[in-house]
PDB file as gemmi writes it, atoms N, CA and C in Angstrom:
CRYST1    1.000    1.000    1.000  90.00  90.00  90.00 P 1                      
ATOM      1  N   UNK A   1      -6.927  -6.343  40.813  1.00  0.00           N  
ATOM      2  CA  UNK A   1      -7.668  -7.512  41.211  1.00  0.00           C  
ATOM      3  C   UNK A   1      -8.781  -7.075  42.158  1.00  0.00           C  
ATOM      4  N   UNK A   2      -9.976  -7.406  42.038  1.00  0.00           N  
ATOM      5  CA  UNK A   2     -10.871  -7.361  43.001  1.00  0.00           C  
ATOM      6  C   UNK A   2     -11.944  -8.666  42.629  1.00  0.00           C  
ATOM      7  N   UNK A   3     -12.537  -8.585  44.278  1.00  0.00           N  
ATOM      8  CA  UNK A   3     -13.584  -9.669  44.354  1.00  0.00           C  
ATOM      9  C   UNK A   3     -14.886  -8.539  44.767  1.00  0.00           C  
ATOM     10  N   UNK A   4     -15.982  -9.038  43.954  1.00  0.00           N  
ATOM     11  CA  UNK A   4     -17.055  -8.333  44.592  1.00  0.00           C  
ATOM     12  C   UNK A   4     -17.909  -9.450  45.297  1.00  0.00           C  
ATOM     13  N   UNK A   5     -18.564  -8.757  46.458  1.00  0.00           N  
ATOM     14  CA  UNK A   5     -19.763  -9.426  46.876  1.00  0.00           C  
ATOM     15  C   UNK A   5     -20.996  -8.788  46.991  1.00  0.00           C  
ATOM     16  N   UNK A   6     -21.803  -9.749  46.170  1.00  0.00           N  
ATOM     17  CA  UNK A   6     -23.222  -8.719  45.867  1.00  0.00           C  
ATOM     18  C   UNK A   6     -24.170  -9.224  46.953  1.00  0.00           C  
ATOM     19  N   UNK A   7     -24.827  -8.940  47.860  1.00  0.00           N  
ATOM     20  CA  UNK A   7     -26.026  -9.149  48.387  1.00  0.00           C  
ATOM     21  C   UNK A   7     -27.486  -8.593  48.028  1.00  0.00           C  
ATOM     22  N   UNK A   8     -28.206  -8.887  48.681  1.00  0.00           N  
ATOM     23  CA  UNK A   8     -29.898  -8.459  48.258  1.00  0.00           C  
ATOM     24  C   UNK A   8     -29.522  -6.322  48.829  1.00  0.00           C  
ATOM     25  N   UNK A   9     -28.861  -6.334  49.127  1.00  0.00           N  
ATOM     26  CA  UNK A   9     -28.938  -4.749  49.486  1.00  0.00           C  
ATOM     27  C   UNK A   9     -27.447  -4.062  49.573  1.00  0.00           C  
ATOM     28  N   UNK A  10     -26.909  -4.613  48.968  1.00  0.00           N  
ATOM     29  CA  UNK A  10     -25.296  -3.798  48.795  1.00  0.00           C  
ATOM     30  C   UNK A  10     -24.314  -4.453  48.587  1.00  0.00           C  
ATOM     31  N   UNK A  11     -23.840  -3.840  47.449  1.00  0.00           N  
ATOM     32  CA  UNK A  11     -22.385  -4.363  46.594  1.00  0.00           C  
ATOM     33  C   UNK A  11     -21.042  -3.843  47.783  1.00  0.00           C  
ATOM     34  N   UNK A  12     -20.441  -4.809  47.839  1.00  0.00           N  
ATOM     35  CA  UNK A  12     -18.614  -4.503  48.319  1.00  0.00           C  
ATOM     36  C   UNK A  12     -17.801  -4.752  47.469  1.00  0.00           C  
ATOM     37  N   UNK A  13     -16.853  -4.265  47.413  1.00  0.00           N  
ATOM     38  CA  UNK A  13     -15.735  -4.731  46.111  1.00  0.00           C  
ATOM     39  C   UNK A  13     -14.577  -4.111  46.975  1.00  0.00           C  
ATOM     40  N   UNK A  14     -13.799  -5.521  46.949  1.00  0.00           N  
ATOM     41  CA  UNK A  14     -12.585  -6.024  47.483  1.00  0.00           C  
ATOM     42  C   UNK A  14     -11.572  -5.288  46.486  1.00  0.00           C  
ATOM     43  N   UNK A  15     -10.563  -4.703  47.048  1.00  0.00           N  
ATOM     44  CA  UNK A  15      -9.568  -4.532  45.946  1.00  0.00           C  
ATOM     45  C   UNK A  15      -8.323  -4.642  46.440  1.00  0.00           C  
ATOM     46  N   UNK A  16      -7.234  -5.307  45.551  1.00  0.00           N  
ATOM     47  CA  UNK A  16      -6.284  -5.913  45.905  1.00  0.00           C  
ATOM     48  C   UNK A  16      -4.682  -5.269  44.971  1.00  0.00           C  
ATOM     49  N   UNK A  17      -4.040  -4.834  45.164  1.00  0.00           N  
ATOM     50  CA  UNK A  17      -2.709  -4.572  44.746  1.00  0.00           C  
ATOM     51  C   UNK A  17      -1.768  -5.467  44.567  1.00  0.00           C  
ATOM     52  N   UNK A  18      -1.964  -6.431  45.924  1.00  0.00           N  
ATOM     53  CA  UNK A  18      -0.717  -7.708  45.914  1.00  0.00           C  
ATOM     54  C   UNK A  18      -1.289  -8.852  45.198  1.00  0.00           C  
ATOM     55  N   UNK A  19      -0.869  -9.678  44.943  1.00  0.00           N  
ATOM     56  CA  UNK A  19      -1.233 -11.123  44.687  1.00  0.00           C  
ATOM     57  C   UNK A  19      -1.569 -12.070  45.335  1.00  0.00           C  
ATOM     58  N   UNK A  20      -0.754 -11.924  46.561  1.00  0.00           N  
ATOM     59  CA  UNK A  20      -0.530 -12.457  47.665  1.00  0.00           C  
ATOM     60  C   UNK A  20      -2.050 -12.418  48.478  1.00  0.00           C  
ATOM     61  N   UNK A  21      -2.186 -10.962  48.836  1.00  0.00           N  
ATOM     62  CA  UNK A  21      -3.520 -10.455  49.656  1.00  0.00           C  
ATOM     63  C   UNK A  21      -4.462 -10.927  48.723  1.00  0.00           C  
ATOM     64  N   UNK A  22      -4.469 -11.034  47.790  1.00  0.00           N  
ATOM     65  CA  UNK A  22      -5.929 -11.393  47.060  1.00  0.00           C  
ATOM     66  C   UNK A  22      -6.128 -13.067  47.016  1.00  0.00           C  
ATOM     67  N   UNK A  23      -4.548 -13.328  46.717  1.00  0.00           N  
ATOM     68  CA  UNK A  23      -5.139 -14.941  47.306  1.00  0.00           C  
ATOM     69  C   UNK A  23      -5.395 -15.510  48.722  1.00  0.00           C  
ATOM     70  N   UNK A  24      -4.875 -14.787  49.929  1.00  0.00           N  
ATOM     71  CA  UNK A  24      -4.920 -14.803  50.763  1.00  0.00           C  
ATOM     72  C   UNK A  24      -6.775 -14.566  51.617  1.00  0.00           C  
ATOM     73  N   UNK A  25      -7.776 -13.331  51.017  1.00  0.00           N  
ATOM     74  CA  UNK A  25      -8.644 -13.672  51.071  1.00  0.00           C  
ATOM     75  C   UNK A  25      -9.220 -14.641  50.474  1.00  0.00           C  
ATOM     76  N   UNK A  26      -9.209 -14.929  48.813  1.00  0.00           N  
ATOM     77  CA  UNK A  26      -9.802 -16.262  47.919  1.00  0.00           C  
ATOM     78  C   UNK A  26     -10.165 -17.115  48.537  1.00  0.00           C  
ATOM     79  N   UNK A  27      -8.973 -17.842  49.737  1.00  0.00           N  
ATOM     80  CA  UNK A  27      -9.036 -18.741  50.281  1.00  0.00           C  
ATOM     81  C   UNK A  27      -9.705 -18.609  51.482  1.00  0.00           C  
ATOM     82  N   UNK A  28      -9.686 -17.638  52.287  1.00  0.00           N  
ATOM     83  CA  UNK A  28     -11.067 -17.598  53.556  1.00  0.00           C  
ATOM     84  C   UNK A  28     -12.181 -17.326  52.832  1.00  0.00           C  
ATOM     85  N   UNK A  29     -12.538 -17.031  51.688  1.00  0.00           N  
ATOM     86  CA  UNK A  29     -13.743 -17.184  51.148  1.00  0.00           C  
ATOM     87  C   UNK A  29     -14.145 -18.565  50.916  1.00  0.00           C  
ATOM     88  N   UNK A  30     -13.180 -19.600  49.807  1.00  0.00           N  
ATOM     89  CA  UNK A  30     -13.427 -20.585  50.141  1.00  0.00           C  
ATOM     90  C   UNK A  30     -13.764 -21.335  51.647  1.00  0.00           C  
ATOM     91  N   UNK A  31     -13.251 -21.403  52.192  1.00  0.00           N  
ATOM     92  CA  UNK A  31     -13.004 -21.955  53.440  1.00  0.00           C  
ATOM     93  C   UNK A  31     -14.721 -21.671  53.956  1.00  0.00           C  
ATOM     94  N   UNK A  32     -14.798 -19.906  53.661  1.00  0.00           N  
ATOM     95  CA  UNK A  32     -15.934 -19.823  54.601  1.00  0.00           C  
ATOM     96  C   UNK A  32     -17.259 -20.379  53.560  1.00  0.00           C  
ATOM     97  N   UNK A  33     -17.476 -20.578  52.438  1.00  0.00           N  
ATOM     98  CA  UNK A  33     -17.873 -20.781  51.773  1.00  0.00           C  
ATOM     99  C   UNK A  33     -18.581 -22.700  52.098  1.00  0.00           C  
ATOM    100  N   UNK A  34     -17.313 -22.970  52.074  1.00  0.00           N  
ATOM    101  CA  UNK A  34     -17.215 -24.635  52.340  1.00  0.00           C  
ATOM    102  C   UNK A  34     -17.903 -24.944  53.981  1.00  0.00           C  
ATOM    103  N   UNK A  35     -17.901 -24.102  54.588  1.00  0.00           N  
ATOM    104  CA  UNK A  35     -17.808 -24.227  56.456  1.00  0.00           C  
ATOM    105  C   UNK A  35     -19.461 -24.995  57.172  1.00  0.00           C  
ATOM    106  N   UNK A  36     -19.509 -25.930  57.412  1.00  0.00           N  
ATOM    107  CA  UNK A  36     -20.995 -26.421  57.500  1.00  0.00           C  
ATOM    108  C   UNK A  36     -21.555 -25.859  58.976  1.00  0.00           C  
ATOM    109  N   UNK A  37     -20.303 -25.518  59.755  1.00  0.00           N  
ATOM    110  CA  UNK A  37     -21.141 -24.820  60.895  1.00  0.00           C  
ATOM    111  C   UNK A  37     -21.403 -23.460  61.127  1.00  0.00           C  
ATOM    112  N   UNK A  38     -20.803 -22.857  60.149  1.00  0.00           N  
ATOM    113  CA  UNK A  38     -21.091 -21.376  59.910  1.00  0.00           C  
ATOM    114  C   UNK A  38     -20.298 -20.776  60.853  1.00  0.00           C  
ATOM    115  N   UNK A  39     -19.230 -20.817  61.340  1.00  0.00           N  
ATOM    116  CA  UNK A  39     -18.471 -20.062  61.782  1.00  0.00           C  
ATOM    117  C   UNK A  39     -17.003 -19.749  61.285  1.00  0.00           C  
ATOM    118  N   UNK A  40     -17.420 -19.607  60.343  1.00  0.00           N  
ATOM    119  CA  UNK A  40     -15.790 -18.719  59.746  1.00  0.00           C  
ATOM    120  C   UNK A  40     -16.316 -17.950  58.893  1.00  0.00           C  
ATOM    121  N   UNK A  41     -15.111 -17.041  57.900  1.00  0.00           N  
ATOM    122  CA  UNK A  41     -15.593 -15.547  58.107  1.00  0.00           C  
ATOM    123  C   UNK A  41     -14.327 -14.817  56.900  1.00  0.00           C  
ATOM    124  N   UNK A  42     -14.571 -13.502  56.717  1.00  0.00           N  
ATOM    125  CA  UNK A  42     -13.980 -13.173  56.297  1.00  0.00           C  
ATOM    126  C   UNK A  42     -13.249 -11.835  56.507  1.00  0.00           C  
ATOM    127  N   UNK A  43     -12.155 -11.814  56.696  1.00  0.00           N  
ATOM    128  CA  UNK A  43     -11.855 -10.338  57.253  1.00  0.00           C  
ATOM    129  C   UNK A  43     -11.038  -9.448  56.503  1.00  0.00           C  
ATOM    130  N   UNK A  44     -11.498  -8.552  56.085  1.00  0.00           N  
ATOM    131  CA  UNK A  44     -10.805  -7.768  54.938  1.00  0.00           C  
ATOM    132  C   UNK A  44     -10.210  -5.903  55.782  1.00  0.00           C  
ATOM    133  N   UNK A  45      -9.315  -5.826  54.914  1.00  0.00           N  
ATOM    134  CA  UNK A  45      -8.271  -4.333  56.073  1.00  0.00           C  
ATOM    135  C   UNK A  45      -8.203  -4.015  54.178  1.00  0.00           C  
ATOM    136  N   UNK A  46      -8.507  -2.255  54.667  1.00  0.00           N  
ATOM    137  CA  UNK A  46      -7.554  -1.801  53.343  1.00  0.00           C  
ATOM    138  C   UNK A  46      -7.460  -0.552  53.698  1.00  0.00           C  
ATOM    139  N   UNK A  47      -6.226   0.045  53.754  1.00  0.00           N  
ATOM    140  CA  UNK A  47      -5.925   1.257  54.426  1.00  0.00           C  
ATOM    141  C   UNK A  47      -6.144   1.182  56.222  1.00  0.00           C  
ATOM    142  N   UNK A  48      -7.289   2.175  56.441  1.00  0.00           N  
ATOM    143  CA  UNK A  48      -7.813   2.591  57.851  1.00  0.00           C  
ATOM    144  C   UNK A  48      -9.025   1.693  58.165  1.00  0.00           C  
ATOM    145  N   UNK A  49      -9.713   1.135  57.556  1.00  0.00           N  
ATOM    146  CA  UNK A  49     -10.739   0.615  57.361  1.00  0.00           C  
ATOM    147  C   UNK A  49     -11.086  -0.893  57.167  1.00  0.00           C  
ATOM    148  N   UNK A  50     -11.732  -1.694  57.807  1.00  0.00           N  
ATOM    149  CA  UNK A  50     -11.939  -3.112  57.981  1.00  0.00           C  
ATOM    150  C   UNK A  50     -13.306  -3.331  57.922  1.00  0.00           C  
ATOM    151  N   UNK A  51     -13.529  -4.529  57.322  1.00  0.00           N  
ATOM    152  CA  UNK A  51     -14.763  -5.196  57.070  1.00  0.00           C  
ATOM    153  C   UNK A  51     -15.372  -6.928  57.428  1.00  0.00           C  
ATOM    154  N   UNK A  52     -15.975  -7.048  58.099  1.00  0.00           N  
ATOM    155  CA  UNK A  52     -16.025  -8.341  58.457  1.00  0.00           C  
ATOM    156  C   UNK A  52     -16.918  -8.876  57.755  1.00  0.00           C  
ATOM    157  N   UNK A  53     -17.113 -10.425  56.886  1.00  0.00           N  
ATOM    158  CA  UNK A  53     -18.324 -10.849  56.262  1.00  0.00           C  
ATOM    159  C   UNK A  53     -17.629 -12.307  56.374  1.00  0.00           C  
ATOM    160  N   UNK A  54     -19.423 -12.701  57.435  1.00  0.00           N  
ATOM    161  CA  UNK A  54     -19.319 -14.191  57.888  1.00  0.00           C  
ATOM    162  C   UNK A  54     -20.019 -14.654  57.038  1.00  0.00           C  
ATOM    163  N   UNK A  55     -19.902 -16.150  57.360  1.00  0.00           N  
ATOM    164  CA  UNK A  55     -20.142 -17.357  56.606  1.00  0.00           C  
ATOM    165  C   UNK A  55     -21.446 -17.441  56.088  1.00  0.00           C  
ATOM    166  N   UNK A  56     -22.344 -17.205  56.565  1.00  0.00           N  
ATOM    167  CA  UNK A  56     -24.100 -17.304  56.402  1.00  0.00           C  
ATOM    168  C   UNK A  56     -23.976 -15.694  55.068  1.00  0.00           C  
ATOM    169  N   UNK A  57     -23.606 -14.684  55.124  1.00  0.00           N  
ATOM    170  CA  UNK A  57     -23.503 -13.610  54.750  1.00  0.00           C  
ATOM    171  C   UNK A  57     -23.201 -13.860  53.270  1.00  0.00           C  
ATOM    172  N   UNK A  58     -22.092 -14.578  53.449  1.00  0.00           N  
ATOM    173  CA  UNK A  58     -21.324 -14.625  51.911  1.00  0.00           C  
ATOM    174  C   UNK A  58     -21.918 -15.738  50.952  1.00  0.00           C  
ATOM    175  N   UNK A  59     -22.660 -16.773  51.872  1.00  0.00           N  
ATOM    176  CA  UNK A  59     -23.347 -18.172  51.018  1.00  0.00           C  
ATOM    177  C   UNK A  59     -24.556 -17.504  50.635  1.00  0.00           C  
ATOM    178  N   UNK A  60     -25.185 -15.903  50.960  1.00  0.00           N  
ATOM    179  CA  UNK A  60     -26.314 -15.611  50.462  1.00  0.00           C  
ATOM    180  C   UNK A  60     -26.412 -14.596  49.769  1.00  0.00           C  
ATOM    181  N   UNK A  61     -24.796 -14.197  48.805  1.00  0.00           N  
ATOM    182  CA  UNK A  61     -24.626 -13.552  48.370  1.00  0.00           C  
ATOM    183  C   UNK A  61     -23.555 -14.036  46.687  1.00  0.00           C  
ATOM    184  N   UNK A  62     -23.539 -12.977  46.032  1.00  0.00           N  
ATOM    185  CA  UNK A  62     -23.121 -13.686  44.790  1.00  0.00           C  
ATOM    186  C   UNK A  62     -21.746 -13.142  44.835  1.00  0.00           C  
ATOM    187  N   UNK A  63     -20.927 -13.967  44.259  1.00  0.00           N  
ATOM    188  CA  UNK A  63     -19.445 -13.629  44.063  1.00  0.00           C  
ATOM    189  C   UNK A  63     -18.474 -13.306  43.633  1.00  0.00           C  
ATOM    190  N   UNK A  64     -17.938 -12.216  42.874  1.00  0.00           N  
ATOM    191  CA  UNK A  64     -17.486 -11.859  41.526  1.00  0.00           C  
ATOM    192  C   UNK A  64     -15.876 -12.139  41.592  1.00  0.00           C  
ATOM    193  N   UNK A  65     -15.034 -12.126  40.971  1.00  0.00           N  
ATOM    194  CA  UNK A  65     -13.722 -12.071  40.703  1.00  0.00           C  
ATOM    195  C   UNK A  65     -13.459 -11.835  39.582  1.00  0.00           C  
ATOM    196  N   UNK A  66     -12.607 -10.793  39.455  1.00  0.00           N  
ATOM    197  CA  UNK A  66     -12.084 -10.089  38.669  1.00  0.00           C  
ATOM    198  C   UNK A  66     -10.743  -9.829  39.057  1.00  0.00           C  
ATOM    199  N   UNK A  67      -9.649 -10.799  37.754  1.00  0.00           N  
ATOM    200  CA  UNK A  67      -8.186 -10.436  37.646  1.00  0.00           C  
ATOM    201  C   UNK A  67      -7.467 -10.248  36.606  1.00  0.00           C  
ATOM    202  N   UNK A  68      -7.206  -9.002  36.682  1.00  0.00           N  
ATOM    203  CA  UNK A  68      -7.181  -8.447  35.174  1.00  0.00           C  
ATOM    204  C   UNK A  68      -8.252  -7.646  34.399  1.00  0.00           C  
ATOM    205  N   UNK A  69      -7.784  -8.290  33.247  1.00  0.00           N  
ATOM    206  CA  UNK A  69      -8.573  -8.236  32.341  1.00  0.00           C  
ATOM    207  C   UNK A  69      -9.874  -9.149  32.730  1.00  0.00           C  
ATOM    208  N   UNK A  70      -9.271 -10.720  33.060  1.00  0.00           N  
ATOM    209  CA  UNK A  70     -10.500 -11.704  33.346  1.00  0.00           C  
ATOM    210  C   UNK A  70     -11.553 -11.194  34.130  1.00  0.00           C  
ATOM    211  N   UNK A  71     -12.605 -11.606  34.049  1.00  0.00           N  
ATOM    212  CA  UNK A  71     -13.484 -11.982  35.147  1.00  0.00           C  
ATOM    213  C   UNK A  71     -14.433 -13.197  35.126  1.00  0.00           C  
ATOM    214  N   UNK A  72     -14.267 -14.066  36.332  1.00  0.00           N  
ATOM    215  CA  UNK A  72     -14.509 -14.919  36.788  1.00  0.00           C  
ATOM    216  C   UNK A  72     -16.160 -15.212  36.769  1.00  0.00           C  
ATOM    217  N   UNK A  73     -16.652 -16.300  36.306  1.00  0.00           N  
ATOM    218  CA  UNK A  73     -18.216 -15.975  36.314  1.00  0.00           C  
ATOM    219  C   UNK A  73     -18.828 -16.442  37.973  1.00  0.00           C  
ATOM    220  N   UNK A  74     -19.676 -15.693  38.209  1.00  0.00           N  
ATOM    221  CA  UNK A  74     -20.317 -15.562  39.480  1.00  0.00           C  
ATOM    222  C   UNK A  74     -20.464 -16.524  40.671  1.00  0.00           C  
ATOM    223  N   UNK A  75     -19.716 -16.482  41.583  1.00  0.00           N  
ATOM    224  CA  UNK A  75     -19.987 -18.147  42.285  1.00  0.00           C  
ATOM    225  C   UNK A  75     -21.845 -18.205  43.432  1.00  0.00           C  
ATOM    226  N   UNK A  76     -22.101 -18.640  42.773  1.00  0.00           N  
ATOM    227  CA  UNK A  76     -23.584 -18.626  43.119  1.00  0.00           C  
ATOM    228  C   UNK A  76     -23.971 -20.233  44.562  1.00  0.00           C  
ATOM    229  N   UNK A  77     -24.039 -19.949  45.745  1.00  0.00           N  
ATOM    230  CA  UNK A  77     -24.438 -21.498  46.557  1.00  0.00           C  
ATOM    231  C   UNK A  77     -25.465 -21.028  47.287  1.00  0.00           C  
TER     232      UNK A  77                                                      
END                                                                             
């Protein structure tokens, strides 16, 4: 499972093992996605390494999901 997030200058791609962890971000994406005052966020750990991507960040960026085989078409706001 992974989620990518594309911006105007660099791809991230989320990757997920559990089910759990991947829905567990989904939903602070939503959340931050939905957020009208721009303060929420997203915080991603994998291994040693952490990544933070706030609210303004992710609404100006495109959104991929991929589970499985599927992939999800692009959430664009």
């Amino acid at each position: 499972m992974v989620i990518k997030i594309i911006s105007s200058f660099k791809e991230f791609s989320l990757t997920f093992e559990s089910e759990e962890d991947f829905i567990k971000i989904h939903e602070q994406i939503l959340e931050a996605l939905t957020d009208d005052s721009n303060t929420k966020g997203v915080f991603y750990e994998q291994d040693s390494s952490s990544k933070f991507f706030p609210a303004l960040f992710l609404k100006n960026s495109i959104i991929e999901i991929e589970k499985g085989d599927d992939k999800v078409t692009p959430v664009i706001i």
